[in-house]
C-alpha positions as MATLAB code, in Angstrom:
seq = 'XXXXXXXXXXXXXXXXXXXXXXXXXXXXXXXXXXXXXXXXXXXXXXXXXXXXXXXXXXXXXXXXXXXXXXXXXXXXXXXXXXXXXXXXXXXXXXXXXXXXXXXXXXXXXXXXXXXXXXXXXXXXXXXXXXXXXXXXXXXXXXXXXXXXXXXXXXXXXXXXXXXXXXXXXXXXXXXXXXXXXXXXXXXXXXXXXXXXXXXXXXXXXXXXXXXXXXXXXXXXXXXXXXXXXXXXXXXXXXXXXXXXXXXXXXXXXXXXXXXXXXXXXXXXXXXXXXXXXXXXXXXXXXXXXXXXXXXXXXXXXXXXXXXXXXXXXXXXXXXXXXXXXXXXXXXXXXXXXXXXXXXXXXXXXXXXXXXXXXXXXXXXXXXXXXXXX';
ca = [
      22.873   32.027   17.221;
      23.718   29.091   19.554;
      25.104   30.297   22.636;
      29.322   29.112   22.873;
      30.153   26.497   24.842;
      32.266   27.104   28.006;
      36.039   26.555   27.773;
      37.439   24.231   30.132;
      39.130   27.289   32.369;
      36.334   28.750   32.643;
      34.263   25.630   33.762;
      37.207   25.171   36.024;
      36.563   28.774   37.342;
      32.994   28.139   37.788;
      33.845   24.877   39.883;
      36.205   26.623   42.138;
      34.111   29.307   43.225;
      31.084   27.294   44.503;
      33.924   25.202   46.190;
      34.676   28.023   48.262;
      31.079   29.616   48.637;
      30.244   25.932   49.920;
      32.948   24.286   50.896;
      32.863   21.792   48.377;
      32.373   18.272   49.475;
      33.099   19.334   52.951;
      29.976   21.526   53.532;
      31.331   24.366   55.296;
      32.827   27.292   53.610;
      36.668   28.415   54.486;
      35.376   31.524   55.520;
      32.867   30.518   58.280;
      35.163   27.525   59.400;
      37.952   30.741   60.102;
      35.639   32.656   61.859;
      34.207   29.965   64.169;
      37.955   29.112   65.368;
      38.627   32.867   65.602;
      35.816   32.804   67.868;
      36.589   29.547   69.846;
      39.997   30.843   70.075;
      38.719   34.043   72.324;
      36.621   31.391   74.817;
      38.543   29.353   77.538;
      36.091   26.034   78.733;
      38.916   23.646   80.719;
      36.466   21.452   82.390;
      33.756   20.134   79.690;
      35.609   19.635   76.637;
      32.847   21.811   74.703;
      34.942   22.879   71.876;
      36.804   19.170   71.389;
      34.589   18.424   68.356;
      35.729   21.429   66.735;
      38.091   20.053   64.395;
      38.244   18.637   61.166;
      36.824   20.830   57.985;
      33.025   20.613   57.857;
      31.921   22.756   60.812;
      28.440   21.871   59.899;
      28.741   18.063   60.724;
      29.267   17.131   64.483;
      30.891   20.583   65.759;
      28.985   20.526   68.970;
      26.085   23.880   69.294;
      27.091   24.461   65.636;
      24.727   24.073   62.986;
      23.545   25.263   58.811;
      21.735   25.854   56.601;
      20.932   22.793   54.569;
      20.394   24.947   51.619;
      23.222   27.488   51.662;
      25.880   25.165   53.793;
      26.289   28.300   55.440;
      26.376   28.380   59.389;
      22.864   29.562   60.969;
      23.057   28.740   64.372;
      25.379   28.727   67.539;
      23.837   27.702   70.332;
      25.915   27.129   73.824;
      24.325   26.786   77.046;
      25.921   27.019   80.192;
      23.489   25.654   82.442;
      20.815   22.895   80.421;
      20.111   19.041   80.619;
      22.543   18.750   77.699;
      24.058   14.871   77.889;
      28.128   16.453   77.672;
      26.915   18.577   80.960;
      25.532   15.598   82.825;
      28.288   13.006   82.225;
      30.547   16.050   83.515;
      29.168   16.252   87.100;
      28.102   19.901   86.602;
      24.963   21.459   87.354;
      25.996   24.491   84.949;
      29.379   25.062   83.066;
      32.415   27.299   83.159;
      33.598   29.245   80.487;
      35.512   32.741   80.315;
      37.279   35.142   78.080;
      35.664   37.474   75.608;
      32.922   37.601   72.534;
      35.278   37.702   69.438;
      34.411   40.828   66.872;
      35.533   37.623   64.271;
      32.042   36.208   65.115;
      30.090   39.391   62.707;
      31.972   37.566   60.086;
      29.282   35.199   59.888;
      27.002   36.792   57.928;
      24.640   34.167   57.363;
      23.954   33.575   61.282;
      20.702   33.842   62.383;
      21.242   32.757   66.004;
      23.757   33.350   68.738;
      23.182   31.918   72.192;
      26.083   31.975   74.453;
      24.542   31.606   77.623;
      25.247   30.985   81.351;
      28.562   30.194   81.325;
      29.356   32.994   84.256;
      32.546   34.224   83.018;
      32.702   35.370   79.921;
      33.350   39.135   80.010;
      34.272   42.168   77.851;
      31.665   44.025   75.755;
      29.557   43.258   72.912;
      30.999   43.733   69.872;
      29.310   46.832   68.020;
      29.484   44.701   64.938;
      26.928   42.308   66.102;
      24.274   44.995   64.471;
      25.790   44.173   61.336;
      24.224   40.382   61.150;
      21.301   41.200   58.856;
      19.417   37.575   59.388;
      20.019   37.335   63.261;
      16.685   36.602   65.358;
      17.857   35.723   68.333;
      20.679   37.228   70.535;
      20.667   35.265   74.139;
      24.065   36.497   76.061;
      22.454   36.056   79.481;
      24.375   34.726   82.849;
      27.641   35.668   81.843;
      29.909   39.199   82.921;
      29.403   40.995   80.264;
      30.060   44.708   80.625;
      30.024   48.016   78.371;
      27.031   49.633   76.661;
      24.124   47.737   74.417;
      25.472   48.864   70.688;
      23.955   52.424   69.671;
      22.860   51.232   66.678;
      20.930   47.751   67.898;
      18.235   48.867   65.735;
      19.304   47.485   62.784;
      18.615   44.451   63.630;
      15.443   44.590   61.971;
      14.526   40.374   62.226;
      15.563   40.441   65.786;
      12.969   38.311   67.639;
      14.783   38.293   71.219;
      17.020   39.900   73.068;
      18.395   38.622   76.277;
      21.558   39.952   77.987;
      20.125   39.257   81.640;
      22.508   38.568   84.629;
      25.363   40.765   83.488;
      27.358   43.691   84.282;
      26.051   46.278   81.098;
      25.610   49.592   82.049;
      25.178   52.570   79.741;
      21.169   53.835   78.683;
      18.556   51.725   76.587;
      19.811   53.017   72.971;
      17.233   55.330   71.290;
      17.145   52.901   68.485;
      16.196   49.696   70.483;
      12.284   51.079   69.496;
      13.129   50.464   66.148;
      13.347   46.959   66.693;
       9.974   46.535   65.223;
      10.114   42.480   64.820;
      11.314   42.271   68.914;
       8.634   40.169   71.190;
      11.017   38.916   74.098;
      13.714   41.676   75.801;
      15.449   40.538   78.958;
      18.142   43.208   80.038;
      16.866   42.752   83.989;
      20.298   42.691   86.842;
      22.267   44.704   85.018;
      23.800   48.736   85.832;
      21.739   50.121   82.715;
      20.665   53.385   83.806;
      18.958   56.817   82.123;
      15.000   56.582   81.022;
      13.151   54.037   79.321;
      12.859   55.874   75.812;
       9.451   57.928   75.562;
       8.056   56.017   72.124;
       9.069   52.214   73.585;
       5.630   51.810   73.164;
       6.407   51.552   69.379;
       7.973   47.936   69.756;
       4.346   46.407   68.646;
       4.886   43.003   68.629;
       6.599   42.499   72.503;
       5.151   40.086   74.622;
       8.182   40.386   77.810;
       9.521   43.415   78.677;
      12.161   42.550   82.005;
      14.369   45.563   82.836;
      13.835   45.015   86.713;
      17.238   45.392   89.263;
      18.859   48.309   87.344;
      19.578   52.082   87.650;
      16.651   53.029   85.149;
      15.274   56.174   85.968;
      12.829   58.568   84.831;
       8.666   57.830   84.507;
       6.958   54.847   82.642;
       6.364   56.336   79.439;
       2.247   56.675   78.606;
       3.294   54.508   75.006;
       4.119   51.687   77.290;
       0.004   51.181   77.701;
      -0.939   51.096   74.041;
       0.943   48.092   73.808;
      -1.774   45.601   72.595;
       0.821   42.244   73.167;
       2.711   42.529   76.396;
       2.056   39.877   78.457;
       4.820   40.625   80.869;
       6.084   44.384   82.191;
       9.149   43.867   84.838;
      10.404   47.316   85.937;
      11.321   46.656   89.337;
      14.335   47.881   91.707;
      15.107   51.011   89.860;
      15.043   54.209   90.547;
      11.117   54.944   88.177;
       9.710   57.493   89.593;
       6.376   59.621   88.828;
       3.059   58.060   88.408;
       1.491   54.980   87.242;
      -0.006   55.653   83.888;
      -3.439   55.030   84.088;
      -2.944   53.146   80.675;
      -1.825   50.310   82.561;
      -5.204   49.243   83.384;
      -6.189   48.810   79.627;
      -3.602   46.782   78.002;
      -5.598   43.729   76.819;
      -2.929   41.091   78.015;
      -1.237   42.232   80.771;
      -0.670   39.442   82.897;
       1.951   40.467   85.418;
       3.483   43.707   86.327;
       6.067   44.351   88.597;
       7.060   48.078   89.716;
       7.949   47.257   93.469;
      10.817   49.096   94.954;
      11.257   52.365   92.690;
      10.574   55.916   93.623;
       6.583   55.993   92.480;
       4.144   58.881   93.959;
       0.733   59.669   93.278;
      -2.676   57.250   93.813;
      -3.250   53.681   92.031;
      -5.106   54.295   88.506;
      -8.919   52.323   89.164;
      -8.761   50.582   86.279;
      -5.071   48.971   87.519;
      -6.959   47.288   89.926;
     -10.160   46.513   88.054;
      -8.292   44.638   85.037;
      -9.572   41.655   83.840;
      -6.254   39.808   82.878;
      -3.765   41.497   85.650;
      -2.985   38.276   87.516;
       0.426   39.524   89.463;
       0.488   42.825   90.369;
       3.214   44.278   92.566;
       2.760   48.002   93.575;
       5.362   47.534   97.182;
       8.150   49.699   98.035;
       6.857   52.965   96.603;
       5.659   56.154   97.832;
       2.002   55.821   96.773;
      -0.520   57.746   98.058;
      -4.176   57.699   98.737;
      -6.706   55.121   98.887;
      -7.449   51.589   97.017;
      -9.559   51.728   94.661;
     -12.485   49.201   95.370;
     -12.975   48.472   92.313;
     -12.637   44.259   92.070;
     -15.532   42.685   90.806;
     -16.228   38.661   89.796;
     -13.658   38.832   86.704;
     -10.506   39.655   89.644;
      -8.128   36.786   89.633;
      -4.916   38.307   91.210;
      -2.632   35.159   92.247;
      -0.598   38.043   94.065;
      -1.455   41.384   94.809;
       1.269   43.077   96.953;
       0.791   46.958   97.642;
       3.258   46.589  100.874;
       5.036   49.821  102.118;
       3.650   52.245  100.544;
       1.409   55.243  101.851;
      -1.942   53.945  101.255;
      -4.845   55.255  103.298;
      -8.450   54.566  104.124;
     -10.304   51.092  104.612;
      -9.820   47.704  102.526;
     -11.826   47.539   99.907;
     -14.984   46.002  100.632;
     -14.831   44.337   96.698;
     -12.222   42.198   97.609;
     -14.926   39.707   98.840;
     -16.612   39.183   95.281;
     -12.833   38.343   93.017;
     -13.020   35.257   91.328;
      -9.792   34.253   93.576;
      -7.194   36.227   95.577;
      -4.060   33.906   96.378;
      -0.989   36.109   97.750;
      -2.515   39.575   99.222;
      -0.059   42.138  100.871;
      -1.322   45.216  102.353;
       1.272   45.811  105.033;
       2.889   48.789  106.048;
       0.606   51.212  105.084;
      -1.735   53.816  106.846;
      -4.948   51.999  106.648;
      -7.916   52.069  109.076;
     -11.402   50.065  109.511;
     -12.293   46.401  109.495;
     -10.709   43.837  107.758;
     -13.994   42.733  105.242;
     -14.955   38.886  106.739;
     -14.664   36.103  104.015;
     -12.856   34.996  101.239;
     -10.234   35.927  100.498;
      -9.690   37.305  104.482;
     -10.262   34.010  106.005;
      -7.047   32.208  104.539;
      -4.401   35.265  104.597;
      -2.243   35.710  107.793;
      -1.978   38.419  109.861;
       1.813   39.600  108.119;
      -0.815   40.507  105.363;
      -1.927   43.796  107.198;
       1.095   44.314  109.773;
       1.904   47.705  110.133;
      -1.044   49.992  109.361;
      -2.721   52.291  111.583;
      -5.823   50.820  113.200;
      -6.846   47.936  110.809;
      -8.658   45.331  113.453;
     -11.353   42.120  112.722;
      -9.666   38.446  111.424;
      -6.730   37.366  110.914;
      -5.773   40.518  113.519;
      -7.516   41.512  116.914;
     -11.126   41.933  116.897;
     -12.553   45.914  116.639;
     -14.012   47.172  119.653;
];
């Protein structure tokens, strides 16, 4: 049998529902269009005239840091920046913008969104809305340089496509949420100058595929969790000005891509794992402001390429390593304010570093300080 030919309502029906899922000739469904202006509506920007080009009904067509999906007509992307070489800054006169008031909950609304950058615009305050976990497509969440305050949401793990996660430069507080781990798609997380406090979760080694991990200038406390050296990506490990304490996990010294690591001014005890020292990729390392013990390894060898190497007050004993002569390149070296004894090795890299280098120890003597007797 021939399938029956659709009546004219029901074409009409048909025609007025992809209307509204699209928007019609306009391009930008009712719904998203409502939920953009609920969220302009929260913002307050009086000097740059960001939001001027918000008007009119196709929010996918010329509303400035808006764009959509060509295939869908559904919005994708928000992207403000504060602070970026954007033409509408320059012809402003300022180096960075202005904006306050709050994150509006109308913004989970947008189903469809995939990014949401709302950065640097120093003012914007309130919380995160909790709903934000309910964006199943988002892959990047970029709130940093603003005032925002309150907790990460609980439940941030849902966001199972989430790429990065910045809230840098703010005022959240509250603990990492258990279910950050589960974040399993994550490769860039800034939270660093913030108030977040309690213990980096035991199993954030689990987040496989991160490359930065910044969390320095907070209230973390607790130890580095052993996980945190199985992670075969991380290029970049920021943990410091907290309140870490514990030792270094000797883990540390095998991750294959560790470039930098930063634990200066926390509350760490115990001696410097060997094969920290003796890594092959470890080009910044930062060890200063601690309460670590013992000697330094000397353990450097033709593959050592530290651009800095700081191990400043701390309680470091014994000579300096004799190695230090045979790295590939030592740029920055700190070894101030320890306990440390014996002649300062003669050559490279001694023969370029000042005498601040090894100020305050207890009888180091030979170039760049007094000669031994």
């Amino acid at each position: 049998m021939a399938p029956r030919p659709l009546s004219s309502v029901a074409v009409l029906l048909l025609v007025a529902v992809a209307a509204a899922w699209t928007g019609g000739a306009d391009g930008c469904p009712a719904s998203d269009r409502a939920a953009l202006l609920a969220f302009r509506s929260a913002l307050s920007e009086p000097y740059l005239g960001i939001f001027s080009s918000w008007k009119g009904k196709n929010c996918c067509s010329r509303w400035y840091g808006v764009s959509c999906d060509p295939t869908t007509g559904r919005v994708a992307d928000i992207t403000l920046r504060g602070e970026s070489e954007d033409p509408i800054l320059a012809r402003a006169g300022h180096s960075g913008g202005l904006m306050s008031g709050r994150i509006s909950p109308e913004i989970c609304l947008l189903d469809r969104l995939t990014t949401l950058i709302l950065a640097d615009w120093k003012q914007i305050s309130g919380p995160i809305p909790p709903c934000i976990t309910s964006l199943p497509l988002l892959r990047i969440l970029d709130l940093v340089g603003n005032r925002l305050s309150g907790s990460l949401p609980a439940d941030i793990g849902r966001l199972s496509r989430l790429t990065v996660l910045n809230v840098a430069d703010n005022q959240i507080s509250g603990t990492i949420p258990s279910s950050l781990v589960a974040l399993s798609s994550l490769m860039h997380l800034e939270l660093s100058n913030n108030q977040i406090s309690g213990t980096i979760p035991t199993d954030f080694g689990n987040l496989r595929k991160l490359s930065r991990a910044l969390l320095g200038r907070n209230r973390i406390s607790g130890v580095i969790p052993v996980s945190v050296g199985h992670m075969t990506r991380l290029a970049d490990l920021d943990l410091a000005e907290n309140r870490i304490s514990g030792d270094i996990p000797a883990s540390l010294g095998f991750m294959p891509v560790l470039s930098s690591l930063y634990l200066d001014s926390n509350r760490l005890t115990g001696h410097i794992p060997a094969a920290l020292l003796a890594s092959r990729g470890l080009s910044i390392l930062n060890l200063s402001r601690n309460a670590i013990e013992g000697e330094i390894p000397d353990v450097f060898g033709y593959r050592s390429y530290y651009t800095a190497l700081d191990l400043s007050y701390n309680q470091l004993r014994g000579s300096v390593p004799k190695t230090l002569v045979t790295a590939a390149y030592v740029g920055h070296l700190d070894l101030s304010h320890n306990h440390l004894c014996g002649a300062i090795p003669a050559g490279s890299p001694f023969d370029h570093l000042e005498a601040a280098s090894f100020a305050n120890n207890d009888c180091l003597c030979g170039g760049p300080l007094p000669a031994c007797r």
